[in-house]
mmCIF file of the C-alpha atoms, coordinates in Angstrom:
data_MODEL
# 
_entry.id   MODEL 
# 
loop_
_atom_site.group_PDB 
_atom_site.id 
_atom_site.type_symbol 
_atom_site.label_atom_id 
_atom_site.label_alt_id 
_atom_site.label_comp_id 
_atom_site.label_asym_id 
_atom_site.label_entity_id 
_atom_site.label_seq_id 
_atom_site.pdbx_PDB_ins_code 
_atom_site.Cartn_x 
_atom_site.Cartn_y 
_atom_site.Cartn_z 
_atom_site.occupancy 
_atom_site.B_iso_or_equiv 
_atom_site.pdbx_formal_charge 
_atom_site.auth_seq_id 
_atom_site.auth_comp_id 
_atom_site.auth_asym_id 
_atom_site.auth_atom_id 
_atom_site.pdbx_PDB_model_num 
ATOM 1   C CA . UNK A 1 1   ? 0.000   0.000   0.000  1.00 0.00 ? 1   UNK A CA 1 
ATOM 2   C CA . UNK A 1 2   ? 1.435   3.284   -0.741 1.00 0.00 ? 2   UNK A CA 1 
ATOM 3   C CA . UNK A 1 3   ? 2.045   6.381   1.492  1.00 0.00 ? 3   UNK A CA 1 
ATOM 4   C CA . UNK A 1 4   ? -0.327  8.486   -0.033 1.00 0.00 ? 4   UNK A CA 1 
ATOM 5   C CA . UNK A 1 5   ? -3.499  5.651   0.749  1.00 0.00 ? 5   UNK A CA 1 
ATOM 6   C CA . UNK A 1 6   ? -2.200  5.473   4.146  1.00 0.00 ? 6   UNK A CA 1 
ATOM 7   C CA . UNK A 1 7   ? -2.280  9.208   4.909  1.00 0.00 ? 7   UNK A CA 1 
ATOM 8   C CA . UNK A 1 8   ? -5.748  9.188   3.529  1.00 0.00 ? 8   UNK A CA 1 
ATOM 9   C CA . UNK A 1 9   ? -6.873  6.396   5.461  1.00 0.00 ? 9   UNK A CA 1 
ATOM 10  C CA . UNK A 1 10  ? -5.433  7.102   8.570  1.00 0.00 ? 10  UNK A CA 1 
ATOM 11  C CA . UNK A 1 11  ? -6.947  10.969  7.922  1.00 0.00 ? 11  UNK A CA 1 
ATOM 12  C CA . UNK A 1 12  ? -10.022 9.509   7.039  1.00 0.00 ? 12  UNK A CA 1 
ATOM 13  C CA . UNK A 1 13  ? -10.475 7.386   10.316 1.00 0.00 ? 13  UNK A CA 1 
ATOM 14  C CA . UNK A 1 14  ? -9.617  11.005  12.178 1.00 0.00 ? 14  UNK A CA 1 
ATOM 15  C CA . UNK A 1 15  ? -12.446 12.506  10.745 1.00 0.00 ? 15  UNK A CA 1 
ATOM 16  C CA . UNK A 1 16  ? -14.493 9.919   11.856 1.00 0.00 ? 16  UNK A CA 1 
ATOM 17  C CA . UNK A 1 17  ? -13.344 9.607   15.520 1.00 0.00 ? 17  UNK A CA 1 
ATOM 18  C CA . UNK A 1 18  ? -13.915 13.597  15.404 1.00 0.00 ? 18  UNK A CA 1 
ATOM 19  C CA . UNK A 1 19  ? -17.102 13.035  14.555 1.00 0.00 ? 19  UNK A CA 1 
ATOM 20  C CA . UNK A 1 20  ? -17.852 9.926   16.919 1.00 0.00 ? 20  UNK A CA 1 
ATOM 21  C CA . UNK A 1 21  ? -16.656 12.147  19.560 1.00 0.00 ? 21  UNK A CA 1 
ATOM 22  C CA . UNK A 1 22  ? -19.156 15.543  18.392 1.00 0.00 ? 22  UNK A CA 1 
ATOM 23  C CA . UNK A 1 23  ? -22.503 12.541  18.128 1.00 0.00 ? 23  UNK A CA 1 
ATOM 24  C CA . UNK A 1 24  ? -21.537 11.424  21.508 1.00 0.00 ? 24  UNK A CA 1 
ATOM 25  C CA . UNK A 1 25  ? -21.550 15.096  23.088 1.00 0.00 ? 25  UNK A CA 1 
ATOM 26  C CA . UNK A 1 26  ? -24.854 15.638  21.167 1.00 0.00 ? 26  UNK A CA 1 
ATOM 27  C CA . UNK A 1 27  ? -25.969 12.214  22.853 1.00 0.00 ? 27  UNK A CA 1 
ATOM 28  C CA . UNK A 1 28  ? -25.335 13.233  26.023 1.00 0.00 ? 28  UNK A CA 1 
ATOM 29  C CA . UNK A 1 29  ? -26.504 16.761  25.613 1.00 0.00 ? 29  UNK A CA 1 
ATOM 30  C CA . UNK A 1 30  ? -28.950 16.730  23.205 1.00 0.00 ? 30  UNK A CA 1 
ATOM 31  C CA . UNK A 1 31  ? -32.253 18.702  23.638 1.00 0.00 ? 31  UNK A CA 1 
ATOM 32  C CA . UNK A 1 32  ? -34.499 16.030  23.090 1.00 0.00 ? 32  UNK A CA 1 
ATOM 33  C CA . UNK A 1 33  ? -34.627 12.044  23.003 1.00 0.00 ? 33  UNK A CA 1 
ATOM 34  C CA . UNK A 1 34  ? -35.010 11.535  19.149 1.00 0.00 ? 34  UNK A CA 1 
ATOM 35  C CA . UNK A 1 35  ? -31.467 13.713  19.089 1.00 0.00 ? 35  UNK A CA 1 
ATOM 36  C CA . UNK A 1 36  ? -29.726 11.118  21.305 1.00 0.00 ? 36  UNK A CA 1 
ATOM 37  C CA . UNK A 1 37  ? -31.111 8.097   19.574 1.00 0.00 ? 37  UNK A CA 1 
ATOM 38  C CA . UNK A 1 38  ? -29.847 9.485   15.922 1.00 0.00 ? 38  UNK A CA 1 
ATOM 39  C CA . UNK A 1 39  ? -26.340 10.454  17.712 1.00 0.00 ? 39  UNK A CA 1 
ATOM 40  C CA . UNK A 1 40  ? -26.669 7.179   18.645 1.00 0.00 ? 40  UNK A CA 1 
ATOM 41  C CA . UNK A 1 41  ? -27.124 5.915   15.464 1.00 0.00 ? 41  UNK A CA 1 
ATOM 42  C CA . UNK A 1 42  ? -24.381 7.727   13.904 1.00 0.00 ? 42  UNK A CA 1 
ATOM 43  C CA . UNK A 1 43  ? -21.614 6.526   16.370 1.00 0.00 ? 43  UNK A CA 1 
ATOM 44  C CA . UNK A 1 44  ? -22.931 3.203   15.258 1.00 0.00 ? 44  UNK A CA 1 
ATOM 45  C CA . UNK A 1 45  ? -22.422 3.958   11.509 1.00 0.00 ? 45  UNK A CA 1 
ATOM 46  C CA . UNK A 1 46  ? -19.117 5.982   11.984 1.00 0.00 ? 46  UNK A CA 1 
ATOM 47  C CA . UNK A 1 47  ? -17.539 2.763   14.410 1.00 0.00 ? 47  UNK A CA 1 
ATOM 48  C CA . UNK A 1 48  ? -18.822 0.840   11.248 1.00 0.00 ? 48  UNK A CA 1 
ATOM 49  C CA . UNK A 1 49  ? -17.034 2.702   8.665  1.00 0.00 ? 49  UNK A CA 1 
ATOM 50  C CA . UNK A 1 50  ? -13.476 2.886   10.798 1.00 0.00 ? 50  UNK A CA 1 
ATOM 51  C CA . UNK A 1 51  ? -13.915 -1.142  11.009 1.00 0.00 ? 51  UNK A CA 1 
ATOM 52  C CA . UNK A 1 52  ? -14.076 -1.326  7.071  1.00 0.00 ? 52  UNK A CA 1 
ATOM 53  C CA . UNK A 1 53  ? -11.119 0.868   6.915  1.00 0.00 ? 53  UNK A CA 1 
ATOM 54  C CA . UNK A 1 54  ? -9.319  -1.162  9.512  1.00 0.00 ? 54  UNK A CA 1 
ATOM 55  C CA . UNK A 1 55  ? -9.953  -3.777  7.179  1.00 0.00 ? 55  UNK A CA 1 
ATOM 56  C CA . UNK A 1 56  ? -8.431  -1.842  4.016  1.00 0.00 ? 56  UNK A CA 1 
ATOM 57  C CA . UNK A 1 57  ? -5.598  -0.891  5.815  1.00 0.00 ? 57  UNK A CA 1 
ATOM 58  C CA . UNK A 1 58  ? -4.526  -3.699  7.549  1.00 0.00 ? 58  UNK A CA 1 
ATOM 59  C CA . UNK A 1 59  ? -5.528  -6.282  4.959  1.00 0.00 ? 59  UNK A CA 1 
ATOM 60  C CA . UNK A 1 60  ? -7.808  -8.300  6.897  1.00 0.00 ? 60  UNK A CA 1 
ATOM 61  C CA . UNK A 1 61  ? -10.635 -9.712  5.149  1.00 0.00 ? 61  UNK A CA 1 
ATOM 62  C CA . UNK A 1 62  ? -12.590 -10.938 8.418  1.00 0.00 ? 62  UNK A CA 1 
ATOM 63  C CA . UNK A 1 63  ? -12.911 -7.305  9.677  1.00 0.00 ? 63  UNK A CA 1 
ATOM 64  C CA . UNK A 1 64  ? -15.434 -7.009  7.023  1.00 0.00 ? 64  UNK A CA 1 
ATOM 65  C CA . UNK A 1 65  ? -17.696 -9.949  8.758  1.00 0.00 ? 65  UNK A CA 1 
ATOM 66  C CA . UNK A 1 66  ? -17.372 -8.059  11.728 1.00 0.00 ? 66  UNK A CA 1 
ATOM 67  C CA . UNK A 1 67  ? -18.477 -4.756  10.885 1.00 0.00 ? 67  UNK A CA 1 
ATOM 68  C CA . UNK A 1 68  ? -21.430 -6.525  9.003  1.00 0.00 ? 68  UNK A CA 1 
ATOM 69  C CA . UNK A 1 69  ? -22.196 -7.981  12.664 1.00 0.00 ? 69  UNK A CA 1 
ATOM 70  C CA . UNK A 1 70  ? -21.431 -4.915  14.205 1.00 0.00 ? 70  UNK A CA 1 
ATOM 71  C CA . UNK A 1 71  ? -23.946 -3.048  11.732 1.00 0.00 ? 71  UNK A CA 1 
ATOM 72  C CA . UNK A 1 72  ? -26.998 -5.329  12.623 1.00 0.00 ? 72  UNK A CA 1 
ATOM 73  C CA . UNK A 1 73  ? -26.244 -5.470  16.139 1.00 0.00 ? 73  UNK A CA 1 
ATOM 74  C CA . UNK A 1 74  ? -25.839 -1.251  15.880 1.00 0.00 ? 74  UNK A CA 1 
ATOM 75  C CA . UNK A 1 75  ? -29.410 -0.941  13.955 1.00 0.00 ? 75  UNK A CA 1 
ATOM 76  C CA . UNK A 1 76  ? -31.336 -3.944  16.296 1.00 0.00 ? 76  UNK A CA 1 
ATOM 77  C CA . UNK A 1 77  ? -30.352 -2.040  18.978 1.00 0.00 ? 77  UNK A CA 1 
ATOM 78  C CA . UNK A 1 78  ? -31.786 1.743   17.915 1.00 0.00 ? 78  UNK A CA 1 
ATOM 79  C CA . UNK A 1 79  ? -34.717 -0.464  16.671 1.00 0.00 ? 79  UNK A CA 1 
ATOM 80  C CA . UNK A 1 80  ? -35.427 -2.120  20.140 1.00 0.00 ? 80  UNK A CA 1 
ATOM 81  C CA . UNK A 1 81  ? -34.859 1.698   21.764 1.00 0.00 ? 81  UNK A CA 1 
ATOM 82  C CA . UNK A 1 82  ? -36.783 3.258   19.820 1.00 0.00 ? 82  UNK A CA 1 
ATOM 83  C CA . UNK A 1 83  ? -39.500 0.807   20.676 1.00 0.00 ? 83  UNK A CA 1 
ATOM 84  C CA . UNK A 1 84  ? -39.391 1.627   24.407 1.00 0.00 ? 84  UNK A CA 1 
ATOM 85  C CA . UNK A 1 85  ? -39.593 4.900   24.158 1.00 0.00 ? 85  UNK A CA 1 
ATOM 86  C CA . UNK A 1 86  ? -42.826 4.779   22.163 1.00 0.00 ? 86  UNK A CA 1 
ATOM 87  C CA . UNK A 1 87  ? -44.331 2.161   24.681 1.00 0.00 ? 87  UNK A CA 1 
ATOM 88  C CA . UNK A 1 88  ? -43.290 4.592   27.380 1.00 0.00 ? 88  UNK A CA 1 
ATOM 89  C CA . UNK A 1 89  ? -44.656 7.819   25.472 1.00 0.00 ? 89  UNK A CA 1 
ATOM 90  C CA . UNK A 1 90  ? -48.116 6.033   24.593 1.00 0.00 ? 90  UNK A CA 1 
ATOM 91  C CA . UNK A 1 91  ? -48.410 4.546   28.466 1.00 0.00 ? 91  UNK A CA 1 
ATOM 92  C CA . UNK A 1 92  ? -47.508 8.160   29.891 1.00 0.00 ? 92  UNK A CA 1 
ATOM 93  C CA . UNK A 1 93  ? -50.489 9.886   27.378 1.00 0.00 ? 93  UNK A CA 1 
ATOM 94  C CA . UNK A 1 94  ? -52.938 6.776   28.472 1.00 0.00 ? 94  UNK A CA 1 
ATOM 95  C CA . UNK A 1 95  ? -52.164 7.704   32.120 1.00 0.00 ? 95  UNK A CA 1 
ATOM 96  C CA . UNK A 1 96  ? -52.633 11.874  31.128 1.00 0.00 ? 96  UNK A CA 1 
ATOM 97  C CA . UNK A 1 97  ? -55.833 11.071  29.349 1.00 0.00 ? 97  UNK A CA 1 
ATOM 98  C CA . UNK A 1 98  ? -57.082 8.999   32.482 1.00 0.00 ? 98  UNK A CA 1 
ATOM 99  C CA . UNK A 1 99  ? -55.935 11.378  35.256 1.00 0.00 ? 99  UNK A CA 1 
ATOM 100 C CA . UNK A 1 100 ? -57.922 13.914  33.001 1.00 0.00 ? 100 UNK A CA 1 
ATOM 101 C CA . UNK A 1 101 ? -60.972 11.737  33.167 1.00 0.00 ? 101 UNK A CA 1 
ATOM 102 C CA . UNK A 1 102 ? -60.640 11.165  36.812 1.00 0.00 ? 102 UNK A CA 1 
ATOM 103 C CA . UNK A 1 103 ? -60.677 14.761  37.141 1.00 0.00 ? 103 UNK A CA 1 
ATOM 104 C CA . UNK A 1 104 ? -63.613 15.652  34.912 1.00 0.00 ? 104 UNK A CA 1 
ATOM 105 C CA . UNK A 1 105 ? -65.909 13.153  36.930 1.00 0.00 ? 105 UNK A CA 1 
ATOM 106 C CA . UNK A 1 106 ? -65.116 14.313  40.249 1.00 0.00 ? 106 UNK A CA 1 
ATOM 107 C CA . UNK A 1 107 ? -66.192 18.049  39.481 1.00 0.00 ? 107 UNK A CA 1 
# 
């Protein structure tokens, strides 16, 4: 491999921690819970793309299989989060719209 692929693949796996490191302070920070899940998402995609270019750079094939893990382990896991937080969000407005009830029959 020549000097000139390794300085862009070694640049182009800076980038990426750079930008692993900006999704996890909008993760932490983040406004709302839909920002954290999609920072959480893109650290997922971002550790995916450094594995592939692990693999290019160090020549081993197998990395691939393990990003291609890593990927459906990364989206199962925003999948199954995402799925709490809308059970949680539609048990929180059933108990609102029942405390509201409650309330309406005792005036």
């Amino acid at each position: 491999m020549s000097d000139a692929m390794r300085f862009i693949l070694e640049a182009a796996m800076i980038v990426l921690a750079v930008g692993m490191c900006l999704a996890f302070l909008r993760a932490v920070k983040g406004p709302r819970f839909t920002d954290r899940i999609v920072a959480v998402n893109m650290i997922g995609t971002m550790t995916t793309a450094v594995i592939c270019i692990l693999s290019g750079y160090l020549g081993e094939t197998a990395l691939v299989d393990v990003a291609l893990v890593y990927t459906l382990l990364s989206f199962l896991a925003v999948v199954i989060i995402c799925h709490v937080v809308t059970l949680h969000h539609k048990g929180r407005q059933l108990y609102l719209s029942r405390k509201a009830k409650e309330e309406r029959e005792c005036q």
